[in-house]
Every structure is written in structure tokens, then in C-alpha cells.
N, C-alpha and C positions, 0 to 999 in steps of 0.2 A: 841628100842624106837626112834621116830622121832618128833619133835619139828622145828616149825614153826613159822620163829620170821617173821611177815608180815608188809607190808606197810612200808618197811625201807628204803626211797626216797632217804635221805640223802646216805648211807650205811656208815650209825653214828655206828649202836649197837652192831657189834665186836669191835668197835674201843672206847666205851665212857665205857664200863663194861665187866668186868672182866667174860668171859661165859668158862673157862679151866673145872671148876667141870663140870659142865651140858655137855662138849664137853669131857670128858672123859667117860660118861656112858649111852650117846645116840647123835645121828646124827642130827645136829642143822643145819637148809638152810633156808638162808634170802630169801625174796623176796622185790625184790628194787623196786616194782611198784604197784601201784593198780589192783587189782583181780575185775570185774564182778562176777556176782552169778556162773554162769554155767561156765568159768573159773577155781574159784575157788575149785568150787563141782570137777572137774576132777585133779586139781593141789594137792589138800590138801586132796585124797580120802587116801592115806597110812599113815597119818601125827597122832599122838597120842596128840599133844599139839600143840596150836596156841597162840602164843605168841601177842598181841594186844599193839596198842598207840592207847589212847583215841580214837575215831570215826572215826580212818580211814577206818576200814573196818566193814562192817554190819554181822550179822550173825542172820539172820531172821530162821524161822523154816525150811523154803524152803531148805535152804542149811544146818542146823545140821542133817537133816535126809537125806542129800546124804554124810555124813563124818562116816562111820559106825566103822575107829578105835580112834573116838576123844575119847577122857579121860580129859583133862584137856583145858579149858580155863585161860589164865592169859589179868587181866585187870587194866587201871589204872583208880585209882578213887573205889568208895564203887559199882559203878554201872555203866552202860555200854546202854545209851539211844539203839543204835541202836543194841544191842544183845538181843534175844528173850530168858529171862532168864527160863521161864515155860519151852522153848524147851529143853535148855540143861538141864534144870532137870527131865524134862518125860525122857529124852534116857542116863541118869544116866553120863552129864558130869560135873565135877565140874570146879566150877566157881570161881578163886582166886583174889580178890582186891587185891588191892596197898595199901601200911602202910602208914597212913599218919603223916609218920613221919619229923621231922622240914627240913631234907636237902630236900626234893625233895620241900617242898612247902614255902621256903625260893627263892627255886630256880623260882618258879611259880608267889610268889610274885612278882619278879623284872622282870621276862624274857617278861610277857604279856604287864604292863603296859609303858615298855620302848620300846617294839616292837610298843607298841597304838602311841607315844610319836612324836616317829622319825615317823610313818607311816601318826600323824598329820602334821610335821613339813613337810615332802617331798610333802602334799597336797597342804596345799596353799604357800608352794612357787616352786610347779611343777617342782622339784625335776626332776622325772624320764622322765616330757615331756620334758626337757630340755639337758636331758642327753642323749634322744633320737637325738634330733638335733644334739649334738654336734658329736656323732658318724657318723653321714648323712654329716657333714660339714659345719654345721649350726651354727646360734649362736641364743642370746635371743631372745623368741620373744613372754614372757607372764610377768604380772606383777602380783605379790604377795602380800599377808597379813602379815604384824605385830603380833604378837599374842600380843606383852604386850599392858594393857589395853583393851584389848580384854576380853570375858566372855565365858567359857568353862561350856558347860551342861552337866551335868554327870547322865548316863541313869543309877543310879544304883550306891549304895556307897558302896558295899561290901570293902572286901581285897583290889581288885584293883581297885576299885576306890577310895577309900581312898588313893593310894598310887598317882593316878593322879592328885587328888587335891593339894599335894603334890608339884606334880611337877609345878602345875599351878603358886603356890606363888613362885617361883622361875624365872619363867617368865612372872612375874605380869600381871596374870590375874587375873580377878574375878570367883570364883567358883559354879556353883548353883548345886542343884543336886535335882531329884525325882526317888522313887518308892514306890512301895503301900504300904511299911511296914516302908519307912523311916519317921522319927519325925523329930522336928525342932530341938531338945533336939540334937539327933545324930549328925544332921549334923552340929548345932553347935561347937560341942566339936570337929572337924577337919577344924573348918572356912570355912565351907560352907555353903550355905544361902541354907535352905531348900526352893521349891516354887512348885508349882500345875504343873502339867504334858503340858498344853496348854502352861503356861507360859515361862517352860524351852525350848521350842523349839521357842517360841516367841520371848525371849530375848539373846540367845546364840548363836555367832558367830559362834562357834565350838561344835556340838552335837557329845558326845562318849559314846557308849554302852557297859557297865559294866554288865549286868545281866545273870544269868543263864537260861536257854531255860527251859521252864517248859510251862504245861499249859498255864498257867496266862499271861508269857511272848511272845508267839508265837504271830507274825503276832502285835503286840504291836506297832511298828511303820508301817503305811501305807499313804495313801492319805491324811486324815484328816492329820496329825502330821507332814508329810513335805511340807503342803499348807501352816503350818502354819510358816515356817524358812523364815528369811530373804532371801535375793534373793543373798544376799555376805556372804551366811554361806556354810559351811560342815558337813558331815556326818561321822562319823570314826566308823567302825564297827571291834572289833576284840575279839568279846565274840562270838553271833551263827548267820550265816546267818539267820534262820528261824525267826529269834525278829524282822525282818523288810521286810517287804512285798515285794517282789523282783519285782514284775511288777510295783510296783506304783513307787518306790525309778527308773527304767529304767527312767520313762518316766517323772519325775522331772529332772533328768539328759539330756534326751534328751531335753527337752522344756527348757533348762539352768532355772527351777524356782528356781533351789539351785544353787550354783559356783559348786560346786564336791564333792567327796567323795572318803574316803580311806578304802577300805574293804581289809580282808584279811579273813574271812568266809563266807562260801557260800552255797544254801539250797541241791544244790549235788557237794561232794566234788571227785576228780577235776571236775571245771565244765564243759563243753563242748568246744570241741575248737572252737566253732562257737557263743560262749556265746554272748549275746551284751557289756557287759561292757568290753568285749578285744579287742574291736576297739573303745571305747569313751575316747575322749581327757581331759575329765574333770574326769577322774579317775584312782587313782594311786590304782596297787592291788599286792596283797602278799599272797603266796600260805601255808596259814594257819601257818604262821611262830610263832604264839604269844607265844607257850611254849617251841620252838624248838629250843634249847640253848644245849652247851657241857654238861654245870653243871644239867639242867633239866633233858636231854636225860639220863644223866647218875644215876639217882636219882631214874628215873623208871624203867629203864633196869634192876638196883642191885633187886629192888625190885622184878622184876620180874622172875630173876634167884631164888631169893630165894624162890620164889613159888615152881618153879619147882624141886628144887633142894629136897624140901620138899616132893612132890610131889611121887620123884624118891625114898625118904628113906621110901616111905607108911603111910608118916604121913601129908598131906595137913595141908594148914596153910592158917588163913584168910580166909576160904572159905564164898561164897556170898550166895549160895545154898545148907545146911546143908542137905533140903532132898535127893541131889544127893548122899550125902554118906549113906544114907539108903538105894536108890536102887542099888549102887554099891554091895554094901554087900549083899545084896536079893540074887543079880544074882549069888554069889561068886567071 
């Protein structure tokens, strides 16, 4: 048996969880980089399990029908946007979610919105174009924002942003927040002023995206919505790139209509080395760091093993795709 723990940049996942069971009764090999399709199809064609974090890597139909000895997916989360669940269940691979048990999303709670926090904090006060100069030989030679008394707009009050607003009364700000299901009631009960979608981007020095990518959410921020930001505000993205329209958000950036922005997601991840926002001075960016902590890493990895390890005794656990174990059985 061969197990494939993919997209391991860091080469965190021998090092953050315990993989001795799974590595005494079948052949486990990291892959420390991003896979292309056809890549992949040729690297992973002998592999029985593909060990997954969140969205780093796609598995469209295109490439489960060039993997002919897959047998098991492991994923984190109930669901897995860019894996073509129909596929792995026509060609009988089963699909195991992540527990969503307190340590991994104790760990998720903190890791993203403290990553959003410092990722707002090195924006406006240019943080890393500064840290640029100073390696060149350079010194200051940009001026920054205050946040206290400043007003933080929260695209979104789940988990984390509730934990943002948080952080804002600590650096006295004021907090607004919208989305199409929040009440004033809710946002109440964490002292946040609920307010209309035009308005939070109208009045908030500092706009941060809390939401989950879904329908409703996609493309949600574009033209209209950062015509409407002060011209001394920012944009802090570290939920999904796809929530904000990646051409219009350049070219607000280019025309200085907003000061900058801190993104650390993006609509293909890694994006190109020729991206535009890898040579704009008015944006500080982060290679999708928002859940990528010891304590996180190690929270899904466990889980992960346990899949497998489950997996290997004949008895899957958590499975996403119940029908895949009916045609596993069909075929014997």
C-alpha cells in the first residue's frame, strides 16, 4: 500500500503527527510542492491513498480516472470544494473527512484570525515594504495608519470574525459587520453595529473578509464595492480569493482608488510568478498561511492518519461517500 501525503510546502507533516502506525504497514512519500493535472496523473499513478490539506490540491474527474490504484481519499473538512466527489464515487474511491473535533478547530479558531490581525497590522504600516528597504540599505520612506479609533468592517461574523471584532476592542476600534444572514440582534450580542453592505465598505477604514466561498459569496466583492472605500482604506482578504473579483480589486490598486491590501488567498493557488500583485508596492501578501500553525497542522494530520489507519484495518471511518463503499463491495 502507498499513501501520498501531498502539498506538504512546509515539510510540516512527519514532523507535527505521529504517522509510525501508517509507516509500518504501508510506504508513505511526501510531496513538498504543488502537482499540475498531468503531473500529478503520472506522479500519483501507483499511490492507493492521497492524503489532502484543504484546497491545495484539485482532483477533478480529469485526473481520478488517470489514478487507477486510488482507494482512499483523506480530506479536511466535511467537503473538499475542488475534489469531484461524483468521480471518486463512480470509480469506487472512498472519501474520508476530518473530525471536527474541539483541538483542530480551537486551533483554526486562533491561527486564521491572528494571521488576518498581523497581516492587517503589516498593511498599513508597510511592514514588509519596509523591511524590503531595509535589506537594500534603505530606510523609511512610507507613512502609516493608527488603527485605534479607526473602524474595522467585518465581511462576515462567523467564528472568526467574531474572534476579530474581538481583537478590534482591544485596539480600539469600532466594529461594523454584514452578511446576508447577519441580524442586528447577532451582532449586537458581540458589540458590533450591524449595517447594510454599501455602508460597510463606505464607512470602514479597514474592510476583512470572513466568509465562506459558496455561491452566494463568489465574486461578492468587485467594482461597485471597492468604488465605494475611502481612498485611505484597505482590503484584508484571508477567507477565499474567489469572494472578490481579482481584476477589479488590481485595478483599484493600480489607480491608488483604495491605499492597499493584504491578501493571503488567491483565485489559483500559488498564483503565477508573473501575477500583478507581486510587483505592487501597495500590497503586502501571504502564501495562504491563515490555518498553517504547528498546533493546526497537527490537528489534521492526526486526523488524517486516523483515517487511514482505519482505512488499512478494513473498516473506514467518517466516510463522505457511503455509495463508494457499495461499489467497493460490488466489485469485491
Amino acid at each position: 500500500m502507498k499513501v501520498a501525503v501531498l502539498d506538504d510546502y512546509a515539510g510540516a507533516a512527519l514532523q507535527v503527527a505521529d504517522w509510525s502506525g501508517v509507516q509500518a504497514r504501508a510506504e508513505v512519500v511526501v510531496f513538498d510542492r504543488h502537482l499540475a493535472e498531468d503531473e500529478a496523473a503520472a506522479a500519483l499513478k501507483d499511490f492507493d491513498v492521497l492524503v489532502t490539506v484543504r484546497e491545495r490540491m484539485a482532483l477533478p474527474r480529469t485526473l481520478i480516472e488517470r489514478l487507477p490504484r486510488l482507494k482512499l481519499i483523506t480530506i479536511i473538512g466535511m467537503s473538499l470544494p475542488n475534489l469531484d466527489m461524483a468521480a471518486a464515487t463512480d470509480h469506487g474511491v472512498i472519501v474520508a473527512h476530518s473530525n471536527f473535533g474541539a483541538p483542530a478547530f480551537r486551533a483554526v479558531s486562533n491561527a486564521t484570525p491572528e494571521l488576518a490581525w498581523g497581516l492587517m497590522i503589516a498593511t498599513v504600516r508597510h511592514i514588509a515594504h519596509e523591511d524590503r528597504r531595509m535589506r537594500e540599505g534603505g530606510w523609511q520612506s512610507t507613512t502609516g495608519l493608527i488603527l485605534a479609533g479607526k473602524t474595522l468592517g467585518l465581511l462576515g461574523l462567523g467564528r472568526i470574525g467574531k474572534r476579530m471584532a474581538q481583537y478590534a476592542k482591544v485596539f480600539g476600534m469600532e466594529a461594523i459587520a454584514w452578511s446576508q444572514n447577519l441580524t442586528r440582534e447577532a451582532a449586537a450580542e458581540v458589540g458590533v453595529r450591524r449595517v447594510e453592505k454599501a455602508e460597510l465598505f463606505t464607512q470602514a477604514d479597514v474592510v476583512s473578509i470572513h466568509l465562506v466561498l459558496s455561491d452566494r459569496s463568489r465574486g461578492l466583492v468587485g467594482a461597485r464595492e471597492l468604488g465605494l472605500m475611502k481612498p485611505t482604506a484597505y482590503l484584508i482578504n484571508t477567507s477565499r480569493g474567489p469572494i472578490v473579483q481579482e481584476a477589479a480589486l488590481i485595478e483599484a490598486l493600480r489607480s491608488r482608488r483604495i491605499a492597499g491590501a493584504g491578501i493571503d488567498v488567491y483565485d489559483v493557488e500559488p498564483p503565477p510568478a508573473d501575477h500583478p500583485y507581486r510587483s505592487m508596492d501597495n500590497v503586502t501578501l501571504t502564501p495562504h498561511l491563515g490555518y498553517v500553525t504547528r498546533e493546526t497542522l497537527r490537528a489534521f494530520y492526526s486526523d488524517s492518519i486516523e483515517a487511514v489507519a482505519a482505512f488499512l484495518d478494513g473498516a473506514p471511518i467518517r466516510v463522505a461517500n457511503p455509495e463508494a463503499l457499495e461499489r467497493r463491495a460490488a466489485r469485491g
